[in-house]
C-alpha positions in Angstrom: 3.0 9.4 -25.2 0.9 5.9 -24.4 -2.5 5.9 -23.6 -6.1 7.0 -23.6 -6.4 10.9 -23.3 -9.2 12.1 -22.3 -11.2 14.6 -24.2 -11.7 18.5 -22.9 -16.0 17.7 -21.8 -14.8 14.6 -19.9 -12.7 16.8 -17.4 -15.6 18.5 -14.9 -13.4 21.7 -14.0 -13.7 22.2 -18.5 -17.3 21.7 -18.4 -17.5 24.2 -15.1 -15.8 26.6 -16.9 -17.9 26.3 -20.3 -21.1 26.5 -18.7 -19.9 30.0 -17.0 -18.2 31.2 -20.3 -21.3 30.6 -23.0 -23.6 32.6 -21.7 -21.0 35.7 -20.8 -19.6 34.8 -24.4 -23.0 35.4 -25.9 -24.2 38.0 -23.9 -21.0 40.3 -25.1 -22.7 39.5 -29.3 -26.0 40.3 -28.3 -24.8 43.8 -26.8 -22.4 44.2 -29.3 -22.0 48.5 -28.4 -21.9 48.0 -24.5 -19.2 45.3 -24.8 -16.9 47.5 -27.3 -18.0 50.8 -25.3 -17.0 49.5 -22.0 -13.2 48.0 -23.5 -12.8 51.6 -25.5 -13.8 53.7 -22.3 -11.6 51.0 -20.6 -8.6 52.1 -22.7 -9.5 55.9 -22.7 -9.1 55.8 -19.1 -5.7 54.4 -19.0 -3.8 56.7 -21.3 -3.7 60.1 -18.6 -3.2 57.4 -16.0 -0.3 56.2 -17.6 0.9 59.9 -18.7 0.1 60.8 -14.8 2.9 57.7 -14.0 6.7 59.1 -12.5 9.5 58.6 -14.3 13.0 57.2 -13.1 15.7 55.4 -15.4 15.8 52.4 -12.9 13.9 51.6 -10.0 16.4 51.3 -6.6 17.5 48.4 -5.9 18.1 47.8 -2.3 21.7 46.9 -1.3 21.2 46.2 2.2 23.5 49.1 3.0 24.0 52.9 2.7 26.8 55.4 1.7 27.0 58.1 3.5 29.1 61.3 1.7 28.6 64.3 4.0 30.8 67.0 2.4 32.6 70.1 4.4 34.5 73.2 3.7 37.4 72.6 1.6 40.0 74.1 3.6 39.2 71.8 6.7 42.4 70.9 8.7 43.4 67.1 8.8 42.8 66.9 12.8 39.2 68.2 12.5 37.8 66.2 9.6 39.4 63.2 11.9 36.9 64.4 14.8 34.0 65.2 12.4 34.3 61.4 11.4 35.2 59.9 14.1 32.1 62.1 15.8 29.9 60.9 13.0 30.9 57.3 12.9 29.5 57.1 16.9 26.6 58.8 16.3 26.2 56.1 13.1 26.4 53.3 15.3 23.8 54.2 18.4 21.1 53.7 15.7 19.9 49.9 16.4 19.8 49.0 12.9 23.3 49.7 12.4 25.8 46.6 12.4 28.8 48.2 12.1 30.3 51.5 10.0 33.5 52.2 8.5 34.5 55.8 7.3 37.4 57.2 5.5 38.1 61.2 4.6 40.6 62.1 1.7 41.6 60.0 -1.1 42.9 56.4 -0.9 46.8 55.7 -2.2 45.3 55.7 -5.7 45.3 58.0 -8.9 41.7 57.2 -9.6 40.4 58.4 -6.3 40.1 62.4 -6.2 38.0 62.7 -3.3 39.4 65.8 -1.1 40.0 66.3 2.5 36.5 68.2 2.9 34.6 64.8 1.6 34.2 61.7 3.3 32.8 58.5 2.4 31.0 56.1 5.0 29.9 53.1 4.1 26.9 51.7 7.0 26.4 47.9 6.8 23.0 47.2 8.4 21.9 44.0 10.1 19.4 41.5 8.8 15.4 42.8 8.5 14.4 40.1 11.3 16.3 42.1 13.7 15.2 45.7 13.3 12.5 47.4 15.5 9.0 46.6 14.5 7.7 48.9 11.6 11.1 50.3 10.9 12.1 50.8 6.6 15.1 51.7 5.5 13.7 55.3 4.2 13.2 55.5 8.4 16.8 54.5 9.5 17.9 57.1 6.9 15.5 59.8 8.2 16.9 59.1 11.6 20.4 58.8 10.8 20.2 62.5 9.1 18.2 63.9 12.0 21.2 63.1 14.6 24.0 64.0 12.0 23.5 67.9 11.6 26.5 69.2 12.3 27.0 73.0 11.8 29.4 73.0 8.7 28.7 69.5 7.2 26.3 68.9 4.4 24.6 65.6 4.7 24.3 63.3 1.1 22.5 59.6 1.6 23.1 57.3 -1.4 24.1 53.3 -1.9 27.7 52.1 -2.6 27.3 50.7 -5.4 24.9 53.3 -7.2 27.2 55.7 -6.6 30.5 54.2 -8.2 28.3 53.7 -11.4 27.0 57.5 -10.9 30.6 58.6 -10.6 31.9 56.6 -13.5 29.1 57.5 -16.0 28.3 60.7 -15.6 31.0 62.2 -12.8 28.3 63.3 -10.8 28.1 61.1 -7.1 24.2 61.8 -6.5 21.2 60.8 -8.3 21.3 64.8 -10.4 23.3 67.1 -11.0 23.7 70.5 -13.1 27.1 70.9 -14.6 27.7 74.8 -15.0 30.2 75.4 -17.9 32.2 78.7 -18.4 35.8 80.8 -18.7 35.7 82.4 -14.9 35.7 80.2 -11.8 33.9 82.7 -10.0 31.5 83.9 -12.0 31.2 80.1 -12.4 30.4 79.9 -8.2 28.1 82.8 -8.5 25.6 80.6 -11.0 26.1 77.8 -8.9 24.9 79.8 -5.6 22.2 81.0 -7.7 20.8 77.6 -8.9 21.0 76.4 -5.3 18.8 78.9 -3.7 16.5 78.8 -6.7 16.0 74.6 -6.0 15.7 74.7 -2.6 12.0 74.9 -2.7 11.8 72.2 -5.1 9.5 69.7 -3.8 12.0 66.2 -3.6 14.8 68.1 -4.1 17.2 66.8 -1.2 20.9 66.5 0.2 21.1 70.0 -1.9 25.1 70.8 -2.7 27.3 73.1 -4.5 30.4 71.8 -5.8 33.5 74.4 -4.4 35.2 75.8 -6.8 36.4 78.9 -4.9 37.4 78.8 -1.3 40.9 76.7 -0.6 43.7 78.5 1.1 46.8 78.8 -0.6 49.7 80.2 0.8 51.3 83.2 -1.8 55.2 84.3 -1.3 55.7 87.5 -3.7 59.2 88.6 -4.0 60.1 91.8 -3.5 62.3 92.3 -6.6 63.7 95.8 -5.7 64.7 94.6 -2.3 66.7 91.1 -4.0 69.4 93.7 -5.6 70.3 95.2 -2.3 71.1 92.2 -0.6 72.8 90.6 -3.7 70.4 87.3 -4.0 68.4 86.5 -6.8 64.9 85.2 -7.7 66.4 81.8 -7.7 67.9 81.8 -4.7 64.8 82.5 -2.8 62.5 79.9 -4.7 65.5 77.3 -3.8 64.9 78.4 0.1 61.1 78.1 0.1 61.6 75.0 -1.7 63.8 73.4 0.6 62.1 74.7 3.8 58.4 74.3 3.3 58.0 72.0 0.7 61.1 70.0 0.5 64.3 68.7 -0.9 64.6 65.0 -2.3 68.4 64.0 -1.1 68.1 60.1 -1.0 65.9 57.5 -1.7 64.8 53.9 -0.4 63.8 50.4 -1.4 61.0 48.6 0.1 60.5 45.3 -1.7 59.3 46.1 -5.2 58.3 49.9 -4.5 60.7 53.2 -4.8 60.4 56.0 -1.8 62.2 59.0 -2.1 63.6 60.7 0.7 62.7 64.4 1.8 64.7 67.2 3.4 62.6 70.2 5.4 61.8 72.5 8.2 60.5 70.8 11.5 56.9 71.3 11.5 56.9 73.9 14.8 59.8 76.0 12.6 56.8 76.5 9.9 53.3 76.0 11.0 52.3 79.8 11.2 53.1 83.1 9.0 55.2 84.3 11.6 57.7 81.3 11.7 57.4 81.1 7.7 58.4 85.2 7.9 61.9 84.4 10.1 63.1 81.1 7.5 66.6 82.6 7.3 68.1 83.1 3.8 71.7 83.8 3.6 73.0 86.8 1.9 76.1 87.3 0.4 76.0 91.3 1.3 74.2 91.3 4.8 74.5 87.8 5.9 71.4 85.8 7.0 68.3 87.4 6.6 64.5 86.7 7.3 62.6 85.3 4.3 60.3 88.4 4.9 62.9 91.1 4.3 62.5 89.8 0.5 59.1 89.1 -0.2 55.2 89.7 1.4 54.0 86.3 2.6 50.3 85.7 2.5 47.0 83.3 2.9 44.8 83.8 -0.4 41.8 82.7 -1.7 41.4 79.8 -4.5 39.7 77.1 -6.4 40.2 73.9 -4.0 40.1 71.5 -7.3 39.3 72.3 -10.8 37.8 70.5 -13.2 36.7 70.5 -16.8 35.1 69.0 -19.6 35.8 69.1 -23.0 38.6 71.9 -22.0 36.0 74.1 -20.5 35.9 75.1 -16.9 33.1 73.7 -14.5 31.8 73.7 -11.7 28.0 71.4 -10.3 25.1 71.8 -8.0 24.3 68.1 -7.3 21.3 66.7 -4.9 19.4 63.6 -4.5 15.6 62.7 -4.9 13.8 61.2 -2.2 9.8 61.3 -2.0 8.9 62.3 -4.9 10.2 60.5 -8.9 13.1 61.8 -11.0 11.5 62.9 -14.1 8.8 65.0 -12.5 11.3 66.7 -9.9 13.9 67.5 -12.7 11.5 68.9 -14.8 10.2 71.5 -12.0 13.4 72.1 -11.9 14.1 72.7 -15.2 11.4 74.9 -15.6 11.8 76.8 -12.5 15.3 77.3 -14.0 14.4 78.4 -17.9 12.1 81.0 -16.0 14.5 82.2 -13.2 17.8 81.9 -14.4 19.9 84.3 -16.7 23.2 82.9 -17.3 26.0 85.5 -19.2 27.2 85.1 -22.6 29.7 82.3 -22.5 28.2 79.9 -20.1 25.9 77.5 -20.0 24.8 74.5 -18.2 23.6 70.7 -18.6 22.0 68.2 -16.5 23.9 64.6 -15.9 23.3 61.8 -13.0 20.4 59.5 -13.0 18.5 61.9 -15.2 21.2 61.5 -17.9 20.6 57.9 -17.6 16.6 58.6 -18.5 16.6 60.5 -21.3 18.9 58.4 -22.7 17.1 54.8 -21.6 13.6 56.9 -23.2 15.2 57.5 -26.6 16.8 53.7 -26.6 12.9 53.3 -26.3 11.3 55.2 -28.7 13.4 53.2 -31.5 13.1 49.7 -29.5 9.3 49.9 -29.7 8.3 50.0 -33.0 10.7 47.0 -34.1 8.9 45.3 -31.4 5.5 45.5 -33.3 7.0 45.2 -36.4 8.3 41.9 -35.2 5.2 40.5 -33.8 3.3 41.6 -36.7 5.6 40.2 -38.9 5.2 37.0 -37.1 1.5 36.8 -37.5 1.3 37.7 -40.7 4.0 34.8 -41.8 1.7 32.7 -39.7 -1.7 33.6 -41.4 -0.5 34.9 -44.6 -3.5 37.5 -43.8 -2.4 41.4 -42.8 -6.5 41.1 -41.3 -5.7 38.2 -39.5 -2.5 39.6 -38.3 -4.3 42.9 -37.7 -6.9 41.1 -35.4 -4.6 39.2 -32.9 -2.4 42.6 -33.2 -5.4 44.8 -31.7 -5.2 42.7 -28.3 -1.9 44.9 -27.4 -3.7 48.2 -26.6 -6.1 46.1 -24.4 -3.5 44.4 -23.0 -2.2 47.6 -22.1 -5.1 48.6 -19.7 -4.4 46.2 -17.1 -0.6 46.8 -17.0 -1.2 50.8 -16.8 -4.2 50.0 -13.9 -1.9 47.6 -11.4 1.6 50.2 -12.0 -0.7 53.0 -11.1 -2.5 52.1 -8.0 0.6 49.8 -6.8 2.7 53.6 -6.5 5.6 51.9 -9.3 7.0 54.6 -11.5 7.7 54.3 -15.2 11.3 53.0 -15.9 13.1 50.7 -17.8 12.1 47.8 -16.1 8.3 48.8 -16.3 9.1 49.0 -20.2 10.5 45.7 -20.2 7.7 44.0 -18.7 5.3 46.1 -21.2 7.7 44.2 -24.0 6.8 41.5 -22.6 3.3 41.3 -22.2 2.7 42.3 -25.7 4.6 38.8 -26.7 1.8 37.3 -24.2 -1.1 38.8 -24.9 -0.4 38.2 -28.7 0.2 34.8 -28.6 -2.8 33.9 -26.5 -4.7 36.2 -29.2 -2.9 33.4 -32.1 -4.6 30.5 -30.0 -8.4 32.5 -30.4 -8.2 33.4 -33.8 -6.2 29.9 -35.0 -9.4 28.3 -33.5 -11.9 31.0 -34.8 -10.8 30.3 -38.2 -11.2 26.6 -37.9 -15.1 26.9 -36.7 -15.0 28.5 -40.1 -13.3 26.1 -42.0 -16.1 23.4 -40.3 -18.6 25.6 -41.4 -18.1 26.3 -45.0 -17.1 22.6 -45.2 -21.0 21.7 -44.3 -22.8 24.7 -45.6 -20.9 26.1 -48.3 -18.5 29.3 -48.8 -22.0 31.7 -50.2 -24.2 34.3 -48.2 -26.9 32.0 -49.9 -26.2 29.2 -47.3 -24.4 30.9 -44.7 -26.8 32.7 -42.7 -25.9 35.6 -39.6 -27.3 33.0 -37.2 -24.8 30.7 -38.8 -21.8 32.6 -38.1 -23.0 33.8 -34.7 -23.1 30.3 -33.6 -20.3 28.7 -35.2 -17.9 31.5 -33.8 -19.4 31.0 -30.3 -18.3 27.4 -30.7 -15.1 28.2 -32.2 -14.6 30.4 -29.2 -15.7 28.3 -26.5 -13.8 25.6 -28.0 -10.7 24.0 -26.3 -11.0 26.8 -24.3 -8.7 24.8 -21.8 -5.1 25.8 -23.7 -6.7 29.0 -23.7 -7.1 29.3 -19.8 -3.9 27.8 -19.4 -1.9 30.2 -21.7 -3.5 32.4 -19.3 -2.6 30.7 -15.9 1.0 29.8 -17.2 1.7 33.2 -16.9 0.0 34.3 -14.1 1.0 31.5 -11.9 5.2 32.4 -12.5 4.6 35.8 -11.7 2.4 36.5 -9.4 4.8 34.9 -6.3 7.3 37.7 -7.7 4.4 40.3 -5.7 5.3 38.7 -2.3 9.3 38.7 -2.8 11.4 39.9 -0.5 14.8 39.1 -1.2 17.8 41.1 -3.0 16.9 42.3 -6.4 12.7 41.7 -5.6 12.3 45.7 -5.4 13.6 45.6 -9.5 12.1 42.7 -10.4 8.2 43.8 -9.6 8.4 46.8 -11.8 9.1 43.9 -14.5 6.1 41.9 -13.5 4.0 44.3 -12.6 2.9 45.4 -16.1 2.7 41.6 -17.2 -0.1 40.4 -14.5 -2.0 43.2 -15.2 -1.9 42.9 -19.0 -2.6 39.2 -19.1 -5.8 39.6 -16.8 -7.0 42.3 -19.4 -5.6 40.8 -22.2 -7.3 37.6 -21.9 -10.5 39.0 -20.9 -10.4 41.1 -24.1 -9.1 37.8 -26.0 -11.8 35.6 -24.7 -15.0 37.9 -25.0 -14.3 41.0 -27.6 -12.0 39.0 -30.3 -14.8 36.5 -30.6 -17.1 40.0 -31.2 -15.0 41.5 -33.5 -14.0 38.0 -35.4 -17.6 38.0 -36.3 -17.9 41.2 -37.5 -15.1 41.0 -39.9 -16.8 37.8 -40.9 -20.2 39.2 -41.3 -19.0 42.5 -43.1 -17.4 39.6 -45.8 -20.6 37.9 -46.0 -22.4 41.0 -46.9 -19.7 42.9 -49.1 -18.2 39.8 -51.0 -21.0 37.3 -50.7 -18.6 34.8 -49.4 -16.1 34.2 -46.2 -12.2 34.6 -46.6 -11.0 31.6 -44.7 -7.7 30.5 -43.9 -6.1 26.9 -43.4 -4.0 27.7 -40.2 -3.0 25.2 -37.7 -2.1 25.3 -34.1 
């Protein structure tokens, strides 16, 4: 670099900026117990503001769409799931917002997909912001979209496509909670589950409430009259061979379709078995009596039973799952909880456990608890390789809690709740605040260098009046690279605020904590460091009758 540079008083916006800064600077060391009063009030304040704070694992992030997976009753016939979508699907699309809807029932030709008949899955693509109706959120569309789809039978769930495929491959829950009821009996396992839902459904946030069947399919029971199987001369196989054959079928050939295998069945017509009655007269032929009806041998029945069964860990279970809306995840779970631990009384053998989102936040909160201190250990272990002092390091470490203020005062009154993401951006801000703390004291420590350089290191020469001024200097001194450690920051984050676009809705939780924490970190930094610098400084004075000063370099 060629040239003349010009030094920091020869640049008017510096000299502005000193002439507003000395007299604040030395107004905070003449009132020494105001200044430190008001940062420690400061500081007191924020710690049942930050406890007050919600709790979520992740803030939402918009995908410009919405999954909708209303749920019915498991033994729904194929025909009327078809209307219920087809009924939905133009209800969907009358809302303006809408740009076009797709909807499917069942399970695609897949093994991973084990959606049933009763739940469908409709993905709603919405048009670009610019065109909605002045006002309008997406909260709103939903709100309307679940008003005009109550439809006796048909419980309603709102979620995002891709938020739910990470739900359902985590944690096998498809909303943001769910309570996983464990046990032996599957319907003493839908008792529990009946029970839980009507003790949540005064839960305040608690929404899109569902119990997961685990009783209630049809299935269609043919018992064999043994004693009657003698008389005609068949046997047990004989009849399973019939009912085989003519209700469920018989594979006789098979086909080739390119690189795929299709076998080929044999079976009744559909109108020769599509009621008890017709499945009663399926003729079996007998060598004693001739042909016979089916029912002559055995008592043909609808019963009761699980639609799907699933288990964990070889134990049956069964869920009550629901979404949050209104309200954060930690505070309505743990209402929940409580309301539960008070209410509840489960029988010996069972037990339950919750999973979804909430899963996700107790574990992302213990990830924390071991993340932070290795982050101050870090950073102290930085400074103190830098001013081969554990005071020094100590004193720029002190600006964290301050920094801490500003970041717990914006998340608060801007409505964010605590996440991950709001933890990041605290992470981050401490790595800020610290290192404009290393500029102060670097600089602090040089006026002190300058000053036992012309006076002498001894409380014979070094008066209090001495070190006032000198660390008034060294404050107030290149305070530009201060300022602009400052504006660095502020000026890359701050345009994050007024963001818009895909992933802005995650990306403010980050940045939220940051501009906060640098505004009341480098107040702190530029008006209480400088206090408790000199201090430190005069408390060495009087104790050792000389200064401990250190030959760091910026």
């Amino acid at each position: 670099m060629k040239g003349r540079f010009r030094q920091e008083h020869e640049n008017p916006i510096n000299r502005g900026m000193e002439r507003v800064y000395m007299p604040i600077i030395r107004a905070c060391i003449r009132n020494r117990k105001t200044t430190l009063g008001i940062n420690i009030l400061a500081l007191i304040i924020s710690v049942p503001m930050l406890m007050s704070l919600g709790r979520e694992f992740m803030p939402p992030l918009d995908e410009q769409s919405v999954l909708f997976m209303p749920v019915t009753l498991p033994d729904v016939s194929n025909g009327e799931i078809k209307r219920i979508l087809q009924v939905q699907d133009k209800l969907i699309k009358s809302v303006p917002e809408v740009d076009h809807v797709l909807g499917k029932a069942g399970r695609a030709s897949t093994a991973t997909d084990n959606s049933p008949i009763s739940m469908i899955e409709t993905i709603i693509a919405l048009k670009p912001k610019s065109e909605w109706r002045p006002g309008i959120t997406k909260k709103d569309i939903i709100n309307e979209l679940d008003a005009k789809l109550q439809i006796p039978g048909v419980v309603n769930g709102w979620t995002q496509p891709i938020i739910n495929r990470i739900n359902m491959l985590s944690t096998g829950i498809r909303t943001d909670v769910g309570l996983k009821i464990y046990g032996q009996d599957l319907n003493q396992i839908n008792n529990i589950s009946h029970e839980v839902q009507n003790l949540l459904q005064g839960v305040e946030g608690v929404k899109d409430l569902y119990v997961e069947p685990v009783t209630g399919g049809k299935y269609l029971e043919i018992y064999i009259k043994r004693d009657q199987l003698e008389r005609y001369g068949l046997t047990v196989d004989d009849v399973n061979a019939t009912v085989e054959t003519a209700i469920g079928g018989t594979p006789f050939a098979s086909t080739v379709e390119g690189r795929k295998r299709f076998n080929v069945h044999l079976r009744l017509g559909e109108d020769f078995r599509n009621s008890l009655d017709k499945l009663k007269r399926i003729p079996l032929v007998s060598p004693d009596a001739g042909t016979i009806p089916l029912s002559a041998v055995s008592n043909i029945q609808f019963v009761d039973g699980p639609p799907m069964i699933t288990s964990e860990n070889a134990i049956l279970r069964g869920a009550v799952m629901f979404n949050v809306r209104d309200r954060d995840l930690g505070n309505t779970v743990q209402e929940a909880i409580d309301k539960l631990n008070k209410d509840l009384k489960l029988p010996g053998g069972y037990f339950v456990e919750w999973s979804g989102q909430y899963e996700n936040l107790l574990r992302g909160q213990k990830t924390l608890l071991y993340i932070l201190p290795i982050v101050f250990f870090i950073i102290f272990l930085a400074l103190y390789l830098a001013f081969k002092s554990i005071r020094e390091a100590f004193l720029s470490l002190v600006t964290i809690p301050f920094a801490l203020i500003g970041g717990v005062f914006l998340v608060y009154f801007w409505g964010v709740n605590l996440s991950v993401a709001v933890a990041v951006g605290f992470i981050a801000l401490f790595g800020i605040a610290v290192e404009t703390g290393v500029v102060m004291v670097i600089y602090l420590n040089d006026a002190m260098n300058q000053l036992v350089a012309l006076k002498g290191n001894s409380s014979e020469t070094i008066t209090k009046e001495d070190l006032r001024e000198y660390v008034i200097m060294g404050a107030a001194k290149r305070l530009r690279p201060k300022i602009m450690t400052v504006c660095v920051a502020l000026f890359g984050l701050i345009p994050v605020l007024w963001s818009g676009g895909v992933g802005s809705d995650v990306m403010q939780p980050i940045v939220l904590p940051m501009i906060g924490g640098v505004l009341t970190s480098s107040t702190h930094i530029l008006l209480v460091t400088p206090l408790i610098f000199l201090m430190t400084k005069e408390y060495e004075l009087k104790k050792f009758g000389k200064l401990e000063v250190y030959d760091v370099k910026h």
